[in-house]
Every structure is written in structure tokens, then in C-alpha cells.
C-alpha positions in Angstrom: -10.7 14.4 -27.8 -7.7 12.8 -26.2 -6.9 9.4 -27.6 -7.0 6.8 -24.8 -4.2 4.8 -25.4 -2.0 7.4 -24.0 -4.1 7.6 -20.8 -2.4 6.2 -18.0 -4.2 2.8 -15.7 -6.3 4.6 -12.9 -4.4 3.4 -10.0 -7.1 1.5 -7.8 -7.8 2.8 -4.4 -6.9 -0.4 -2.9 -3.3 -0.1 -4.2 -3.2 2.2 -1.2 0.1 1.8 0.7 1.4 -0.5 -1.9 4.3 -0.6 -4.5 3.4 -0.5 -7.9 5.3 -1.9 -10.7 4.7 0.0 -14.0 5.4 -0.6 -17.3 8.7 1.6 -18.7 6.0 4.0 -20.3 4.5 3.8 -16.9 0.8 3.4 -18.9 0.0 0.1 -17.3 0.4 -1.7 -13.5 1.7 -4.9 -14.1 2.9 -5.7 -10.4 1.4 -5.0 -6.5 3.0 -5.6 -3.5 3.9 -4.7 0.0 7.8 -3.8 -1.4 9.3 -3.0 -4.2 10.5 -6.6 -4.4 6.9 -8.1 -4.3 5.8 -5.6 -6.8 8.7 -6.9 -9.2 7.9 -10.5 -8.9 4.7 -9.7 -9.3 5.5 -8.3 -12.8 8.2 -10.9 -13.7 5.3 -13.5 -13.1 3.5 -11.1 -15.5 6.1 -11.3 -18.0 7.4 -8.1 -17.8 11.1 -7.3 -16.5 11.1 -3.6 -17.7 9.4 -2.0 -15.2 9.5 1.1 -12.8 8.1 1.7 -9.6 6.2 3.9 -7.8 4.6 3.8 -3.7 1.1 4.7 -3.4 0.1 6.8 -0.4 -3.0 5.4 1.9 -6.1 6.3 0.4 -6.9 8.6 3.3 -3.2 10.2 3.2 -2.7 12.5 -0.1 0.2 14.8 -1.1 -1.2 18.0 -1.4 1.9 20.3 -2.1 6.0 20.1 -3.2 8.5 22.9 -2.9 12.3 23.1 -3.3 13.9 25.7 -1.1 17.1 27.5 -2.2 19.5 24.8 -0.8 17.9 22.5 -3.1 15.8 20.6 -0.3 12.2 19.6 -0.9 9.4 19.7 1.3 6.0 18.4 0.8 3.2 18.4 3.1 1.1 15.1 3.1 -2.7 15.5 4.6 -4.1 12.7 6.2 -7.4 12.6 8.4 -5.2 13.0 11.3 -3.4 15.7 10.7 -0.8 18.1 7.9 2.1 16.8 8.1 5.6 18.6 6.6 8.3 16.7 5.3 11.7 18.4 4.7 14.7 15.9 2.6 
């Protein structure tokens, strides 16, 4: 049995479309917002100043697949109820 202290926070599905701030062992949320900026107020008026980031697709919008191609460039496709949608950087 997996001990739960090293199970990360369940990222609740009305974080959709917002910024999270993590703690540095990215285990707990400690700061929400709208940018990255909120999100790290947020967790400064939490107490915590070591944090990292991370954006939380819409609940109805999920990443479904990544690839690297041989230049290096990734593609993902994000699904949404609308549509599949590929995304080449």
C-alpha cells in the first residue's frame, strides 16, 4: 500500500482554467488564480514563497496525447467537447 504522504493534492475541478501555485515538491496547492501572478500572491498570503506553477486546462478540455518529432518540436492534441485540436511548438 502506497503511503499517502507522497500522494499529490487532487487538483479540484473548479481549478479549471486557473494557475496553480504548488509547493517546490509540488504535493500541495497553496495558491489559485486567473495568472500566474494571482496564483503567487495567493501563496505568499499563504506563507509560502517557494512555489511552482502549473495551468489547469478547462474541465471539459483535457490533454489526451504529447509527441516530439525529430526536429525536437512537440505536438499535443487537446480534446474538448467541441472538437481535437493539434498543437505543434
Amino acid at each position: 500500500m502506497s503511503d499517502a504522504k507522497n500522494v499529490p493534492q487532487t487538483v479540484p475541478a473548479e481549478y479549471g482554467g486557473k494557475w496553480l501555485a504548488w509547493t517546490k515538491d509540488a504535493m500541495r496547492i497553496v495558491g489559485v488564480g486567473d495568472t500566474p501572478d494571482d496564483a503567487r500572491l495567493a501563496a505568499e498570503k499563504a506563507g509560502v514563497t517557494e512555489i511552482v506553477y502549473e495551468w489547469v486546462p478547462p474541465s471539459e478540455e483535457r490533454l489526451v496525447l504529447i509527441s516530439r518529432g525529430p526536429a525536437g518540436e512537440v505536438s499535443y492534441l487537446r480534446r474538448s467537447r467541441a472538437a481535437v485540436v493539434t498543437v505543434t511548438m
